[in-house]
MARZAPA-757810 format. One record per residue (C-alpha): residue number from 0; chain; x negated, y, z negated. Coordinates in steps of 0.5 Angstrom, whole numbers. Layout:
<pts>
  pos  unit      u      v      w
  NUM     A      X      Y      Z
...
</pts>
This chain:
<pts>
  pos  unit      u      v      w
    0     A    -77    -12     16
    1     A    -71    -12     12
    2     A    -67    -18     12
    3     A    -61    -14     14
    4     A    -65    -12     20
    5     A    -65    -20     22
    6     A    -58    -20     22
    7     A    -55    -15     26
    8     A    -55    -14     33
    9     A    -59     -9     36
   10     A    -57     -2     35
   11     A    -57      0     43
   12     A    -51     -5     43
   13     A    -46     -2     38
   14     A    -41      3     39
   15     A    -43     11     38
   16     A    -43     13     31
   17     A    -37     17     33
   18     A    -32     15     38
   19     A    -26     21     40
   20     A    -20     20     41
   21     A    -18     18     49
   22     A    -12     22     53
   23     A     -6     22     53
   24     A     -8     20     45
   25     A     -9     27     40
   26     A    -15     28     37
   27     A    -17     28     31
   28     A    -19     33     27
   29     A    -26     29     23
   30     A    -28     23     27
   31     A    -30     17     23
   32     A    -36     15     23
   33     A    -39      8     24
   34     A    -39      3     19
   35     A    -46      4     16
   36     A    -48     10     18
   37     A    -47     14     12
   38     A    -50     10      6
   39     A    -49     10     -2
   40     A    -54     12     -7
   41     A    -55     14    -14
   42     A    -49     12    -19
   43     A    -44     10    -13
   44     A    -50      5    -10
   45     A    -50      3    -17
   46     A    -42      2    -17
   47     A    -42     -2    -10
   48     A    -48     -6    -13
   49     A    -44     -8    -19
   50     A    -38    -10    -16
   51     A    -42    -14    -11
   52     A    -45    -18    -18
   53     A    -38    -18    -20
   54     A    -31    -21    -17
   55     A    -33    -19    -11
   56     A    -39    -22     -8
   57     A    -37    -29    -12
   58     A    -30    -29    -12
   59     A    -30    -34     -6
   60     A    -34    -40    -11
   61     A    -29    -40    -16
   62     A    -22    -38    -14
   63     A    -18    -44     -9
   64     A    -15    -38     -5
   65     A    -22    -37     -3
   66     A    -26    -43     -3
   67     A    -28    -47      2
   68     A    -22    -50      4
   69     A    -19    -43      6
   70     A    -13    -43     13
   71     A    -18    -37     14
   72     A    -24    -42     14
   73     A    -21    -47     18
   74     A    -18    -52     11
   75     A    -11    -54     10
   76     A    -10    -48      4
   77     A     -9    -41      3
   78     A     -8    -39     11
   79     A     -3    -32      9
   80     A     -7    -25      7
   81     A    -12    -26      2
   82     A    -18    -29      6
   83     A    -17    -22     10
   84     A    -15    -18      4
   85     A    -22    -21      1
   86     A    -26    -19      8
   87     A    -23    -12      8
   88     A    -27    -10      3
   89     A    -33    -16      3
   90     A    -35    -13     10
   91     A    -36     -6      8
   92     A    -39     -7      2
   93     A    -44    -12      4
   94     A    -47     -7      9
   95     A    -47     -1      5
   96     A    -51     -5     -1
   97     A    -55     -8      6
   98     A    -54    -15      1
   99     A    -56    -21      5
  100     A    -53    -26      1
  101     A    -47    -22      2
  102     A    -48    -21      9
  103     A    -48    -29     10
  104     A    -41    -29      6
  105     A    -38    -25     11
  106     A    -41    -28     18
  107     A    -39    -34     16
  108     A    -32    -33     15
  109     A    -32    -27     21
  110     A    -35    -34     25
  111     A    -30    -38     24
  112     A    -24    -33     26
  113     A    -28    -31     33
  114     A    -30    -39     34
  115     A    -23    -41     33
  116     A    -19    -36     37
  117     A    -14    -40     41
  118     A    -14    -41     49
  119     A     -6    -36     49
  120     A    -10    -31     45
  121     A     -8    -33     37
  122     A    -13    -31     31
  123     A    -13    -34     25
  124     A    -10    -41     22
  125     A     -5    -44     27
  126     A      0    -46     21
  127     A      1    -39     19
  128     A      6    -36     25
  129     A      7    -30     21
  130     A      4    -23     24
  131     A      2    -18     17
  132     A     -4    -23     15
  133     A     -7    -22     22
  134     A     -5    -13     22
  135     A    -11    -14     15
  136     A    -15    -18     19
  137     A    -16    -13     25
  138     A    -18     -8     20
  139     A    -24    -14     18
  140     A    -26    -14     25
  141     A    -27     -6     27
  142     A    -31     -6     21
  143     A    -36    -12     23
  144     A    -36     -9     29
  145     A    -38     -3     28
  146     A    -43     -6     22
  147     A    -47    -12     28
  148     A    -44     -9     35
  149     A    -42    -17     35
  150     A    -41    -17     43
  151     A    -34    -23     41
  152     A    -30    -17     37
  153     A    -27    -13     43
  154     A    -25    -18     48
  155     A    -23    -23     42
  156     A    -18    -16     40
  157     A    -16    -15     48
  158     A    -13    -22     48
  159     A    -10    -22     42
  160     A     -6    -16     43
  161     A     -5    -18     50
  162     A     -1    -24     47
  163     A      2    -21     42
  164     A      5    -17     48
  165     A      8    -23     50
  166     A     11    -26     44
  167     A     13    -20     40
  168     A     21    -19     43
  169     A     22    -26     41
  170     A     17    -28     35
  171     A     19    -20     32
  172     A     16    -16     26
  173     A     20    -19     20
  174     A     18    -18     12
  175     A     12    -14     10
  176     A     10    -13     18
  177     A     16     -9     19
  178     A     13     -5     13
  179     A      6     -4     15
  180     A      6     -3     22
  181     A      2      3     22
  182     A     -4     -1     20
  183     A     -5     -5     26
  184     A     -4      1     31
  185     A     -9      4     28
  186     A    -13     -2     30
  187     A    -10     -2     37
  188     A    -12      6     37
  189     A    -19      4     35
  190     A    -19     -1     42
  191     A    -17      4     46
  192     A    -21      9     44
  193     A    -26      4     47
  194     A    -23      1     52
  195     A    -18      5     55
  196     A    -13     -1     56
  197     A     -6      3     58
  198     A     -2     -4     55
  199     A     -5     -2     48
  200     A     -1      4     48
  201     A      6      0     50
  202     A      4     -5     45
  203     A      3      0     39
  204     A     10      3     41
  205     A     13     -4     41
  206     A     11     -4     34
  207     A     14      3     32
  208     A     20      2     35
  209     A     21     -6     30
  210     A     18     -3     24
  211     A     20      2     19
  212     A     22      9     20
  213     A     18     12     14
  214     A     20     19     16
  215     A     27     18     15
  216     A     26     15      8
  217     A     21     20      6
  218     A     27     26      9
  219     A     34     23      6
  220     A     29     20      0
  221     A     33     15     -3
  222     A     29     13    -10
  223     A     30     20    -14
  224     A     30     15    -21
  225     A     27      9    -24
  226     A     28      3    -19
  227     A     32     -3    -22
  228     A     36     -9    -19
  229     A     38    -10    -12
  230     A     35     -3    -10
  231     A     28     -6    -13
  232     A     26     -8     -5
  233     A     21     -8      0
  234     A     23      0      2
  235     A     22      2     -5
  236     A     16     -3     -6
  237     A      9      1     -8
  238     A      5     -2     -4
  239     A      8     -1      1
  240     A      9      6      1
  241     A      1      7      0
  242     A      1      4      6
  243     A      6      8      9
  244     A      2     15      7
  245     A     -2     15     13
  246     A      4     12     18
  247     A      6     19     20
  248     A      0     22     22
  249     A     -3     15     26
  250     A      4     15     30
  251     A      2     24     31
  252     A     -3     21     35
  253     A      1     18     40
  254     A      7     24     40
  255     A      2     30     39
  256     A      9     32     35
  257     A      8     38     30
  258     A     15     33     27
  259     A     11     27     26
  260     A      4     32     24
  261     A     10     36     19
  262     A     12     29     16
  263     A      6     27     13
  264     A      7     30      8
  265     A     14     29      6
  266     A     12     22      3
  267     A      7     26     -1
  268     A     12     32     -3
  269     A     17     27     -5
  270     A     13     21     -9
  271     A     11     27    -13
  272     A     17     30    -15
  273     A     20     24    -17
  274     A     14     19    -19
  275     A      8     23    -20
  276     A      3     21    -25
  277     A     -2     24    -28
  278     A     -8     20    -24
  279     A     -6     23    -17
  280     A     -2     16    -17
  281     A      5     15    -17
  282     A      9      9    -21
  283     A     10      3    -19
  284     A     11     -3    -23
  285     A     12     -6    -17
  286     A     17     -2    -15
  287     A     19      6    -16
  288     A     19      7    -24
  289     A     19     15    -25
  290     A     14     19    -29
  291     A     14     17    -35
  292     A      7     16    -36
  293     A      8      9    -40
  294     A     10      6    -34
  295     A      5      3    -29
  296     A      2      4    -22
  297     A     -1     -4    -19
  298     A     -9     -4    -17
  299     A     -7     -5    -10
  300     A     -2      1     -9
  301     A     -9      5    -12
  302     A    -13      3     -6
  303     A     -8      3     -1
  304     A     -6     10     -2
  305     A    -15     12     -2
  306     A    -15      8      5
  307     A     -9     12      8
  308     A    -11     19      5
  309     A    -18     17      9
  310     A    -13     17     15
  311     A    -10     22     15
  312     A    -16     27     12
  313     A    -19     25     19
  314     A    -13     26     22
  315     A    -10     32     20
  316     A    -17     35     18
  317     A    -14     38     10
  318     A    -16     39      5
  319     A    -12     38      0
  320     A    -12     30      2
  321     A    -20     31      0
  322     A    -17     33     -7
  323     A    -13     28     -8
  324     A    -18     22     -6
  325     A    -22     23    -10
  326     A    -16     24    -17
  327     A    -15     18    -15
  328     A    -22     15    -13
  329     A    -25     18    -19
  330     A    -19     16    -24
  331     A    -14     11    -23
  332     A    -20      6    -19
  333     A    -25      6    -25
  334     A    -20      6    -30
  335     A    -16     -1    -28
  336     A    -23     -5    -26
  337     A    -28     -7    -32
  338     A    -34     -4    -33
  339     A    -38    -10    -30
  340     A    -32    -12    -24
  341     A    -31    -18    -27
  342     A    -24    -17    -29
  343     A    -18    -12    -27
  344     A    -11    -11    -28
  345     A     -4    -11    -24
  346     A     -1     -4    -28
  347     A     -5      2    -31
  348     A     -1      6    -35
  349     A     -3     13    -36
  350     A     -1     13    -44
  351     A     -4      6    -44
  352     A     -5      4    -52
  353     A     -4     -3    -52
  354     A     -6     -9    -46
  355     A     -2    -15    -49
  356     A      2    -20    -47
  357     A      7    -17    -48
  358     A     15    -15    -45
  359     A     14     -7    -42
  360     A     19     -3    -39
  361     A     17     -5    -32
  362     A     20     -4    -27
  363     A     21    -12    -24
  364     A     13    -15    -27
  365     A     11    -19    -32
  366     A      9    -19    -39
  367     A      1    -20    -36
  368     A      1    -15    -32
  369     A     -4     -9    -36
  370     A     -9    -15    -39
  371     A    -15    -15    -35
  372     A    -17    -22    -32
  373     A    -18    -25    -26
  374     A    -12    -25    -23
  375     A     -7    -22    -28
  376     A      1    -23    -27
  377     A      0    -24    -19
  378     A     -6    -26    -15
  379     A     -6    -20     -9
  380     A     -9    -15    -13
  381     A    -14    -20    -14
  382     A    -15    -21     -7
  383     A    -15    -14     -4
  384     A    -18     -8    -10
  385     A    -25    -10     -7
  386     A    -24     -5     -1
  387     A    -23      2     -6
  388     A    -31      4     -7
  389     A    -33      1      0
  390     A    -29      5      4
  391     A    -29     11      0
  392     A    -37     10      1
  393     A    -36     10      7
  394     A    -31     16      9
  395     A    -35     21      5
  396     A    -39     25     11
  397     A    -34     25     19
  398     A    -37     29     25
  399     A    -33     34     27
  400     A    -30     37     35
  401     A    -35     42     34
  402     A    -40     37     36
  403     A    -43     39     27
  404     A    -42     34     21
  405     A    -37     34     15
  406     A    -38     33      8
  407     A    -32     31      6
  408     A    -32     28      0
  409     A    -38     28     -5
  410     A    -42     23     -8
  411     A    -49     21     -9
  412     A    -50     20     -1
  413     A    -55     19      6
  414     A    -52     20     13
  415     A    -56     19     19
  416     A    -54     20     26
  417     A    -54     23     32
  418     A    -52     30     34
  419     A    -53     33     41
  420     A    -58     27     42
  421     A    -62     28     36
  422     A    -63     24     29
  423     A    -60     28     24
  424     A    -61     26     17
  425     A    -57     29     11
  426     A    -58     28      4
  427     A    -53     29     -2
  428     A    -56     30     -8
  429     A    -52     30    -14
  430     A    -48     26    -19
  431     A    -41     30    -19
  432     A    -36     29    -20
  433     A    -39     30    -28
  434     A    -43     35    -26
  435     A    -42     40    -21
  436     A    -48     42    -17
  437     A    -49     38    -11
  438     A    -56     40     -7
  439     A    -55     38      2
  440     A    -63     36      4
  441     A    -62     37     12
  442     A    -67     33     16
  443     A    -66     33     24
  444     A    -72     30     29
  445     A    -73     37     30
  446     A    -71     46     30
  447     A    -63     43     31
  448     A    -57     48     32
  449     A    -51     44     30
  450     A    -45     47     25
  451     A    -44     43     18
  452     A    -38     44     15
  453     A    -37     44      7
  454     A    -31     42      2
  455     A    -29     48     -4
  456     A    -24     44     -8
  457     A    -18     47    -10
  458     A    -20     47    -17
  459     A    -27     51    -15
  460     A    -25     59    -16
  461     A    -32     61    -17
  462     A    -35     56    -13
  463     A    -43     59    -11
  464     A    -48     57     -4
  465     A    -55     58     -3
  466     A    -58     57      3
  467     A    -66     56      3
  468     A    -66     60     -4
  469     A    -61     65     -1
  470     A    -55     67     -4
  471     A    -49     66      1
  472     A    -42     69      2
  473     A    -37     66     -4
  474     A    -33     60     -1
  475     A    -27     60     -1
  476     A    -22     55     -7
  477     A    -19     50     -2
  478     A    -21     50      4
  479     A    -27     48      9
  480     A    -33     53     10
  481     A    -37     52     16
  482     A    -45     54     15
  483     A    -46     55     23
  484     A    -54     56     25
  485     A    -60     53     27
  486     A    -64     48     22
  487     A    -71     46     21
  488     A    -73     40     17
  489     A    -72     41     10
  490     A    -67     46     11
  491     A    -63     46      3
  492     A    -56     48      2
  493     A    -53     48     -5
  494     A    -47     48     -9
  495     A    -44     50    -14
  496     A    -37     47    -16
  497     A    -37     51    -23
  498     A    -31     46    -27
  499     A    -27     49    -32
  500     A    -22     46    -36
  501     A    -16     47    -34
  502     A     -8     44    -36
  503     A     -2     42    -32
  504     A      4     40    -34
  505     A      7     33    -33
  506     A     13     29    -37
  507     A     17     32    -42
  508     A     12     38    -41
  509     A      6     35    -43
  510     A      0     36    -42
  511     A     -6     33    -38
  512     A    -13     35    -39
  513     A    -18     36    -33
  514     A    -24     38    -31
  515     A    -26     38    -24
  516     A    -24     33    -20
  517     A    -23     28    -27
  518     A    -18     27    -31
  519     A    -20     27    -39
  520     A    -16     22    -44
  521     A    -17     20    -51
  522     A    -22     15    -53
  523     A    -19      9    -57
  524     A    -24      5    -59
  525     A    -21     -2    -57
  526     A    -22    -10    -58
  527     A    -22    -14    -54
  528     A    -19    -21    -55
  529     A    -20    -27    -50
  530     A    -15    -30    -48
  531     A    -17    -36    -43
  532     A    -23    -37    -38
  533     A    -23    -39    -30
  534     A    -30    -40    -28
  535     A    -34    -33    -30
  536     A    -29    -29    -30
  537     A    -25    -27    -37
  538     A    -17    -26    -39
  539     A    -18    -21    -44
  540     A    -12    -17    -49
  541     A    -14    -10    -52
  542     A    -12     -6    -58
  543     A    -13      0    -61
  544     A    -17      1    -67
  545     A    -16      8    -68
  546     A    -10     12    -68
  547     A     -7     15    -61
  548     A     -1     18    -63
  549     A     -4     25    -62
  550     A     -1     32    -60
  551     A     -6     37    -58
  552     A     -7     45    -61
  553     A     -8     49    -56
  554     A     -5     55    -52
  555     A     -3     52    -45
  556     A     -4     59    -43
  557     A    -12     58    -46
  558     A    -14     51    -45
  559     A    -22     53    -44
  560     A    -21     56    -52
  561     A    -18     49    -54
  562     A    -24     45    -52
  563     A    -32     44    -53
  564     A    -36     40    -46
  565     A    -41     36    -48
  566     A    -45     33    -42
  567     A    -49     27    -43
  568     A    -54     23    -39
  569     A    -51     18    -34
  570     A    -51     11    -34
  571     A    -52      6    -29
  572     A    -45      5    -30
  573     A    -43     13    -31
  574     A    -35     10    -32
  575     A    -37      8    -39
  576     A    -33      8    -45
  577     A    -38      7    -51
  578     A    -43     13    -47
  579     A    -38     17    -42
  580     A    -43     22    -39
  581     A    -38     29    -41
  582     A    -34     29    -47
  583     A    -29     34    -48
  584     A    -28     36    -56
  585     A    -22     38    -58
  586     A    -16     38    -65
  587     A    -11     35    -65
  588     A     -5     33    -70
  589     A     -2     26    -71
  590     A      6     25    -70
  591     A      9     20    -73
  592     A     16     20    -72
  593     A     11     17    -63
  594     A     10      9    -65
  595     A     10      3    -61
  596     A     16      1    -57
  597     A     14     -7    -53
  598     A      6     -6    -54
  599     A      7      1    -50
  600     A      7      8    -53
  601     A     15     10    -53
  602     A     19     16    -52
  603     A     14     21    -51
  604     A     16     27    -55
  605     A     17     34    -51
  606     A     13     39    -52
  607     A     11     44    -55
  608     A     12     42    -62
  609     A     13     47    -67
  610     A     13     45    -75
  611     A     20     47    -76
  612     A     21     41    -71
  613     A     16     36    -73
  614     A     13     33    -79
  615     A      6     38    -80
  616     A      4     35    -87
  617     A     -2     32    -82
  618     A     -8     35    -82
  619     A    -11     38    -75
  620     A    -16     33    -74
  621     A    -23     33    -69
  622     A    -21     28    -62
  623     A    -25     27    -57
  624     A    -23     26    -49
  625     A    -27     22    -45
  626     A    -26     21    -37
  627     A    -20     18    -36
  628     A    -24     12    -31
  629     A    -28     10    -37
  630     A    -22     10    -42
  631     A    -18      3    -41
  632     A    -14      5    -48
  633     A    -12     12    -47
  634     A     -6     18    -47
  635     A     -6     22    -42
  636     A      0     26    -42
  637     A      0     29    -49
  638     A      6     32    -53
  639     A      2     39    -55
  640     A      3     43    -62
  641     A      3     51    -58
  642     A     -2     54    -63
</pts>
C-alpha cells in the first residue's frame, strides 16, 4: 500500500469529484474537478517532482519566514501571508507528486491552524488582525480538503465566515484585502456550494461592497503609459490586477449579469492594449510599465494571472482563456525559475540580456531584481510562485453540465472519476506543447455513453481527429468540439494540432516568433557568476557570451520560409537551455547602433529595417531560437530587416 494511502481519509468521505453551482448561484460553465482527481505524467510529473526537490519541497528548512517559528505554526515570527502563500502551492503539489515527505509538511502546518481556531471563530495567529493573510489561507484549506476529506475544514470555514460577519463593519477590508476581495468569495462559493449556508451570500456581498470596483477601473482604465511616482499604487499594482483578472467572472455567479459576464473581459482588453507583452503577460515591475519588451513582469503577477484564467476558463467556458494559460504557463513560468527550481526572479524581461545588480528602468523595484536567487529584491514572489505547475496540473481536465469531461488544457495527464456513476479513466499521451499530436486513451468500467469535449487552439487551422483509426470532420480553430458517443475500454482519440511558425507584432513593429502555444527567443549563451549563497540556494548574475543585438531577415508576410524546425528528444527537464527539444534556425544581421542601456537592452529599433537606414556592412549570420521558457538570456521582440 502506498504511503499516501495512509495518510488520506477514506475516499466515501470526501466531496464529489465535482461539485455544481447551487441556486440562486449561476453555473459554471466547466466544473472544477476535485484536487487529485486529474494526475500529472510525463515531462509535467517530472516538472512537479523537480520543484518538490527544489525551493518548494525545502523552503520551510532554510528561509526564517517559514521555519519553525512561523505565526502560522504557533511561533513568534513571520504570521502575515507567506506561511499561506507557502501552502498554496505545497498542498496541491504534495498530492499530485503523491510525496509522502511533503504530505507530513503539509498536515503539520494545516494541523496547527484547524487546532488552533479561536472559540469567537479566528484562524491563524491572534497577532495578526489583518483579513488578506487568512483570503490566501482559505484558498489552502478547500485544496486539502478536497486532497483528505478532513471532516475539520467545513466546520472550521463555517465559524470563520460566521465571524468575520460579525466583525467586518467594525474591522472593514483595508490595504491589499480591498484589493483581493474576489479571492475569499471564491472560497465562500465553494462552502456554499456544500453547505448551502444563506449568510454565506450576504457575507461575499459585504466584501464586494468594502472592496475594489474592478470593472470600473477596467471601464474608465486610467494607466494608458508607464506608471511612475504618486500614480504607482495599489490600484495600478501587477499583483493586484492578476488577481483582479477573475474578480468579474466570480462576482457574475452571484448577479448572473451579462455587465459583469461582459466585463471579464475589459481588464484583459486594456492590459493588453496598454502593456501587453509578448509571454502572454503584462508589465509590471511592480507597477504598469508599458510595452516595451525591456520592462519587466514579477513572478508573482505570472502565477496570479495562470489561477484567475483558471477561474474564469471554468467559468465562462472560453476558450481563448485555454489559449492564453498556457502562453503564460509554457513561456513566462518556465522562464523566471531555474532549471533545477532552486532560485528565481522577482522580474523577467522578454528582451532580457543581462541579470545583474544593476539600476534598470523599472517602474519602482530595485536593482536585484532579474538575478536569480532566493528571494531576489523582495521575498514574496519567493514565498508564493510555488502555486503555478500545481494548480495548472491540476485544472487541465473539468467536467462538463453535460454530464461529460473536458480536456481543457494539454499536458501529459490521467483523469479518473466518476461519470453517470461509472469509474471512467482517461489517459493523455503526449509531449505537447513541443509536439503536436496529443493521443486521449478512454477506459471507463464498462460500454459508457458520456460526451467528451476537446480543445482546437486558435493557432491550430489544420487541426486533425481520428477516432479509433478513423478520420473525423476537421475541427474547428478556436473552439471546443464535443465527440458525443458511447465508449468501450480502450477506445482512442487522436489530435492533430499541426504548429506552424507564425509572427505577431509587438513594440515598435517588432516581431515575435511563435509556434504553438511557445514563443521562440534567441538563445545567448550565458555565465553564470555566484553572488552569495543561503543554505542550498544560490544568488546568481548572468551575462551573455555571444552577441543579442540581432534583427531578423524575413518577409512577416512569410515567416514559415524564414525559419527551419528542429525537433529534438525531450529532457527530463524539457525547459532546457543547453538541449531545448525544438530549435528554430534562422538569419539574422547584428545592429550596432542597439547597445546596452543600465544592463538591459536599449531603445529597440523600429522596424522594418532597410540598409539605406541602418548600417548593412554586417553579414547575414546563422541564429538559433530556442523556447522562450528555457532561454533565461533572451530577445524576444525582434527589430526585423524586410528581405
Amino acid at each position: 500500500m502506498r504511503f499516501l494511502a495512509l495518510l488520506l481519509i477514506p475516499a466515501a468521505l470526501r466531496a464529489a469529484d465535482a461539485v455544481p453551482n447551487r441556486a440562486p448561484l449561476a453555473p459554471n460553465r466547466f466544473q472544477t474537478l476535485r484536487l487529485t482527481t486529474v494526475k500529472p505524467r510525463g515531462w509535467l510529473l517530472n516538472e512537479l517532482k523537480l520543484q518538490a526537490n527544489g525551493l518548494s519541497g525545502h523552503l520551510d528548512e532554510f528561509w526564517p519566514d517559514l521555519g519553525p517559528n512561523s505565526g502560522w505554526l504557533g511561533g513568534s515570527g513571520e504570521s502575515w501571508e507567506r506561511g499561506p502563500y507557502f501552502l498554496d502551492g505545497l498542498v496541491p503539489l504534495a498530492f499530485l507528486t503523491e510525496n509522502p515527505t511533503l504530505i507530513v509538511k503539509v498536515k503539520k502546518w494545516l494541523n496547527w491552524t484547524l487546532d488552533h481556531q479561536t472559540p469567537e471563530g479566528w484562524i491563524g495567529p491572534t497577532k495578526n488582525q489583518d483579513w488578506w493573510p487568512n483570503f490566501v489561507m482559505l484558498k489552502v484549506l478547500t485544496q486539502y480538503q478536497e486532497a483528505t476529506g478532513d471532516p475539520r475544514v467545513i466546520p472550521l470555514m463555517t465559524r470563520y465566515f460566521a465571524y468575520q460577519a460579525a466583525h467586518l463593519d467594525e474591522r472593514p477590508l483595508k490595504e491589499w484585502a480591498v484589493y483581493r476581495w474576489q479571492d475569499e468569495v471564491m472560497s465562500i462559493l465553494w462552502l456554499y456550494n456544500r453547505t448551502g449556508g444563506a449568510a454565506l451570500l450576504d457575507l461575499a456581498r459585504k466584501l464586494h461592497a468594502q472592496g475594489k470596483d474592478w470593472n470600473a477601473q477596467a471601464a474608465a482604465f486610467p494607466y494608458t503609459e508607464k506608471v511612475t511616482g504618486p500614480e504607482a499604487n495599489l490600484n495600478s499594482h501587477g499583483v493586484n490586477n492578476a488577481q483582479a483578472l477573475k474578480a468579474a467572472a466570480v462576482w457574475s455567479l452571484i448577479t448572473n449579469s451579462d455587465s459583469d459576464r461582459a466585463a471579464i473581459y475589459h481588464l484583459f482588453h486594456v492590459l493588453d492594449e496598454y502593456h501587453g507583452l509578448p509571454n502572454g503577460m503584462f508589465s509590471a515591475d511592480e507597477h504598469f510599465s508599458g510595452k516595451d519588451p525591456s520592462q519587466g513582469t514579477e513572478l508573482c503577477t505570472v502565477v496570479e494571472a495562470m489561477f484567475s484564467l483558471e477561474t474564469d476558463l471554468a467559468i465562462s467556458g472560453d476558450e481563448n482563456f485555454a489559449d492564453r494559460l498556457e502562453r503564460i504557463a509554457y513561456n513566462a513560468l518556465p522562464a523566471t525559475i531555474t532549471e533545477d527550481f532552486w532560485a528565481h526572479q522577482y522580474d523577467q524581461q522578454p528582451n532580457q540580456v543581462m541579470c545583474s545588480l544593476s539600476k534598470r528602468n523599472w517602474s519602482t523595484n530595485g536593482p536585484e531584481s532579474n538575478i536569480f536567487g532566493l528571494e531576489p529584491h523582495f521575498g514574496c514572489c519567493t514565498a508564493n510562485m510555488h502555486q503555478g505547475w500545481p494548480k495548472l496540473a491540476a485544472s487541465l481536465w473539468m467536467a462538463t453540465n453535460e454530464g461529460g469531461l473536458a480536456a481543457i488544457v494539454y499536458a501529459p495527464s490521467e483523469v479518473s472519476t466518476q461519470v453517470h456513476g461509472v469509474r471512467v479513466t482517461i489517459e493523455e499521451k503526449t509531449d505537447y506543447p513541443f509536439r503536436d499530436t496529443i493521443q486521449f486513451v478512454v477506459r471507463p468500467a464498462h460500454a459508457l455513453a458520456f460526451p467528451f469535449k476537446l480543445r482546437t487552439p486558435v493557432w491550430a487551422e489544420s487541426a486533425r481527429l481520428v477516432v479509433n483509426g478513423a478520420v473525423q470532420p476537421a475541427p474547428k480553430a478556436g473552439a471546443f468540439l464535443e465527440i458525443n458517443r458511447t465508449w468501450n475500454p480502450g477506445d482512442t482519440v487522436t489530435l492533430e494540432l499541426p504548429m506552424a511558425v507564425r509572427t505577431t507584432t509587438w513594440f515598435h513593429n517588432s516581431v515575435a516568433i511563435e509556434r504553438g502555444p511557445l514563443v521562440y527567443a534567441l538563445k545567448i549563451n550565458q555565465s553564470w557568476r555566484q553572488e552569495k549563497q543561503t543554505g542550498p540556494s544560490k544568488d546568481w548574475e548572468v551575462f551573455p557570451t555571444t552577441p543579442w543585438n540581432y534583427a531578423l531577415l524575413l518577409d512577416p508576410k512569410n515567416a514559415v520560409a524564414a525559419f527551419k524546425v528542429k525537433e529534438y528528444p525531450l529532457q527530463y527537464q524539457p525547459f532546457n537551455f543547453a538541449a531545448p527539444p525544438v530549435i528554430l534556425a534562422a538569419q539574422g544581421r547584428r545592429v550596432p547602433e542597439w547597445q546596452l542601456e543600465d544592463d538591459s537592452a536599449g531603445a529597440l529599433p523600429a522596424s522594418p529595417l532597410h540598409c539605406k537606414k541602418s548600417p548593412c556592412q554586417q553579414p547575414a549570420e546563422s541564429i538559433e531560437l530556442i523556447p522562450y521558457g528555457a532561454a533565461k538570456l533572451r530577445i524576444t521582440a525582434f527589430p526585423y530587416f524586410e528581405e
